[in-house]
VEXDREN-2710 file (C-alpha; in Angstrom, 1 decimal):
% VEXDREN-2710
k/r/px/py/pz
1/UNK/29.3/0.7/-3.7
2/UNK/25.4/0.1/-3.5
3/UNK/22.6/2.6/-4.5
4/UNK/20.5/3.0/-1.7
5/UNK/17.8/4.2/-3.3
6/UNK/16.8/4.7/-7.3
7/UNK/13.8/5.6/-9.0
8/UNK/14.4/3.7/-12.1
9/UNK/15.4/0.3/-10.3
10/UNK/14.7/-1.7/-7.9
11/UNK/18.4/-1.4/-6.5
12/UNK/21.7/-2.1/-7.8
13/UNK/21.6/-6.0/-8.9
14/UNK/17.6/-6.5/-8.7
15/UNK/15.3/-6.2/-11.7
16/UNK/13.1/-3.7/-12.3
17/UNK/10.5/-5.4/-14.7
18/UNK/6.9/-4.3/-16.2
19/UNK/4.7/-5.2/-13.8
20/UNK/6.6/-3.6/-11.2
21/UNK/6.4/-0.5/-12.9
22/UNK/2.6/-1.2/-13.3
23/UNK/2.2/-1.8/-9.6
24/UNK/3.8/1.2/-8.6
25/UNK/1.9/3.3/-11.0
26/UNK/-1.1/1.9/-9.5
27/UNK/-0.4/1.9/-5.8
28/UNK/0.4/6.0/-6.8
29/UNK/-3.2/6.6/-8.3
30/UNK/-4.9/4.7/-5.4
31/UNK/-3.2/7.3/-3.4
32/UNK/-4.1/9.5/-5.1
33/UNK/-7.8/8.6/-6.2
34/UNK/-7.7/8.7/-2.2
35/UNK/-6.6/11.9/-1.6
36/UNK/-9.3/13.4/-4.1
37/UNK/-11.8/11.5/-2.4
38/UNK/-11.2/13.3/1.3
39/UNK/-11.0/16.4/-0.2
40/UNK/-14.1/15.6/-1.8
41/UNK/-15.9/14.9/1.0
42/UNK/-14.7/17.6/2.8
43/UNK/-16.1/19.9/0.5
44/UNK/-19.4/18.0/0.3
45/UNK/-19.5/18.1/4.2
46/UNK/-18.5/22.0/4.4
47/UNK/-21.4/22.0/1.9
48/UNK/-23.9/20.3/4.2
49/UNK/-23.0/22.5/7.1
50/UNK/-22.2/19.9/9.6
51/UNK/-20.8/21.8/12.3
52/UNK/-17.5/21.5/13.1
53/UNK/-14.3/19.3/11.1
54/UNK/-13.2/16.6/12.7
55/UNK/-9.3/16.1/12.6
56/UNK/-9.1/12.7/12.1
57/UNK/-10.2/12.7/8.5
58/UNK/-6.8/14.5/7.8
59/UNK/-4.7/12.7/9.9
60/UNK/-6.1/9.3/8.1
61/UNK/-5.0/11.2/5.0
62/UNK/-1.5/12.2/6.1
63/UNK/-1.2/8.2/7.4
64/UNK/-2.0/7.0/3.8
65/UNK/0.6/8.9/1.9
66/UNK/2.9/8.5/5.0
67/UNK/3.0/5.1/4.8
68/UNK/2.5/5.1/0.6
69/UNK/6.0/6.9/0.9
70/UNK/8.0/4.4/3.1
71/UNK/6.4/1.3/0.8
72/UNK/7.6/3.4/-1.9
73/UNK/10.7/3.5/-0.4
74/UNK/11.1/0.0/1.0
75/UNK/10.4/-2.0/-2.6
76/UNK/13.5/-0.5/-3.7
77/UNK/15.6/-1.1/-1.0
78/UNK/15.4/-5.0/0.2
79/UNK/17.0/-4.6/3.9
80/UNK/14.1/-2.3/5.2
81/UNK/11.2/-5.4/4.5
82/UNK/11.6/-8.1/6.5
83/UNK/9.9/-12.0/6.6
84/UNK/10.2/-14.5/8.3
85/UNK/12.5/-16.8/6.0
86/UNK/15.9/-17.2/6.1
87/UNK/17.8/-15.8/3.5
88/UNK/19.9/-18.2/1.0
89/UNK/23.1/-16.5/0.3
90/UNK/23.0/-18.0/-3.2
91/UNK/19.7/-16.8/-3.7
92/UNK/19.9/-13.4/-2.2
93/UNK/19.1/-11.6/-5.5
94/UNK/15.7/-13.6/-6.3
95/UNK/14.7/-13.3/-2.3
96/UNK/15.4/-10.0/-2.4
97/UNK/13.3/-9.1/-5.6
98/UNK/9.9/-10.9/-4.1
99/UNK/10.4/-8.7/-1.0
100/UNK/10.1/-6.1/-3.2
101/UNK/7.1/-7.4/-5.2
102/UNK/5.2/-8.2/-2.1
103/UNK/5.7/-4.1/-0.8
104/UNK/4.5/-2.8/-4.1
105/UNK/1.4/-5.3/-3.7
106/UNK/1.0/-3.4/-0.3
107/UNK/1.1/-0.2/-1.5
108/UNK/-2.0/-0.8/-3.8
109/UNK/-3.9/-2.7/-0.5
110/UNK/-3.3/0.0/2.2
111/UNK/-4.5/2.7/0.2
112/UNK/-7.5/0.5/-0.3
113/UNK/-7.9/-0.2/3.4
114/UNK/-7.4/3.1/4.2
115/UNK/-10.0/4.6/1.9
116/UNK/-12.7/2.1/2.9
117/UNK/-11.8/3.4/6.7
118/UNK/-12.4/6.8/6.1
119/UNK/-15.5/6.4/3.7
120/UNK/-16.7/4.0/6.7
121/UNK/-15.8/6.5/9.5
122/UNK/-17.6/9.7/7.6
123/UNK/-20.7/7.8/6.7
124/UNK/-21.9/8.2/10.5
125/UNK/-22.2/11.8/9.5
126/UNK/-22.8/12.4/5.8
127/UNK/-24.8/9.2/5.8
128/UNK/-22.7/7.9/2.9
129/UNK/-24.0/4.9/0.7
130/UNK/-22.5/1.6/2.5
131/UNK/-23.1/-1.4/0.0
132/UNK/-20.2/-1.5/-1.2
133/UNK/-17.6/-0.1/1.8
134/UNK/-18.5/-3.0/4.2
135/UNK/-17.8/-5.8/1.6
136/UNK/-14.3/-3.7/0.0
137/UNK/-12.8/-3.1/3.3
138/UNK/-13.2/-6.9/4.2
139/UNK/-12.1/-7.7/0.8
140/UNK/-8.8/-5.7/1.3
141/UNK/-8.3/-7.0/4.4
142/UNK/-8.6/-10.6/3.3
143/UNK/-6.2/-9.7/0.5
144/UNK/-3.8/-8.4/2.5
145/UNK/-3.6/-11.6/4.6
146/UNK/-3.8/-13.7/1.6
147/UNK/-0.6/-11.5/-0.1
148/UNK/1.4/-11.9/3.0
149/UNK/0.8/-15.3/3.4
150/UNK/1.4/-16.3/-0.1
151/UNK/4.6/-13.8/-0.2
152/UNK/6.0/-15.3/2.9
153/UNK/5.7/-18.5/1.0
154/UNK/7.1/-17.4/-2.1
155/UNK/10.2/-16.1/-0.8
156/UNK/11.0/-19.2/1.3
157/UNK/10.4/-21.2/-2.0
158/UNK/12.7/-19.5/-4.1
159/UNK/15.6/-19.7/-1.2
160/UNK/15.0/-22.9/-1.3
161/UNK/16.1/-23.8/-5.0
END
């Protein structure tokens, strides 16, 4: 009978190897470098006197570890990501694993994306430095093209062999 989920693998018969563990080390700071930066700009803003809290902020918040949590979830079970390759039944295993790889690689860009987003959406208020928000949130959204194309691409290769 098959795991369904583990916290030391990556599932029954898929490798669990170092850089996955580094990925999903990382894609759990982002989160929560993330969280620490909307609670501290809520306190900067409370400490402005702004008026009012809008919702959203929180809701953005609740979205990022929401969705850190199924990616979490999904790299270490292989039938909840899907692309669009057909699977090689002799190559199952080594599909399976760079489904995996490509949803940890998605857990460190969302939490990216979503970060930019809220520093982005707050600066209308707080009048937040923007150099650098503009240019990262462009950035992770080119990245996360870029990985899902490459993925994509990488898991039809190694079917293919």
């Amino acid at each position: 009978m098959r795991k369904f989920f583990s916290l030391h693998r990556s599932g029954s018969e898929l490798p669990y190897r170092m850089s996955d563990r580094i990925l999903d080390m990382a894609g759990m700071a982002l989160v929560i470098l993330q969280l620490l930066l909307f609670v501290f700009l809520q306190e900067w803003e409370k400490g402005q006197n702004y008026g009012p809290e809008s919702p959203s902020y929180a809701v953005w918040m609740v979205l990022a570890v929401l969705f850190w949590v199924i990616g979490f979830f999904a790299s270490r079970n292989p039938s909840f990501v899907n692309v669009p390759v057909r699977m090689n039944p002799k190559r199952t295993v080594i599909q399976n694993y760079w489904k995996c790889h490509f949803t940890r690689w998605l857990n460190i860009v969302l939490p990216m994306i979503n970060a930019t987003t809220c520093w982005t959406e707050r600066n209308s208020r707080l009048g937040l430095p923007m150099e650098w928000a503009g240019a990262f949130n462009v950035l992770a959204f080119t990245l996360l093209v870029v990985l899902a194309i490459v993925m994509t691409i990488q898991v039809y290769r190694v079917g293919r062999g």
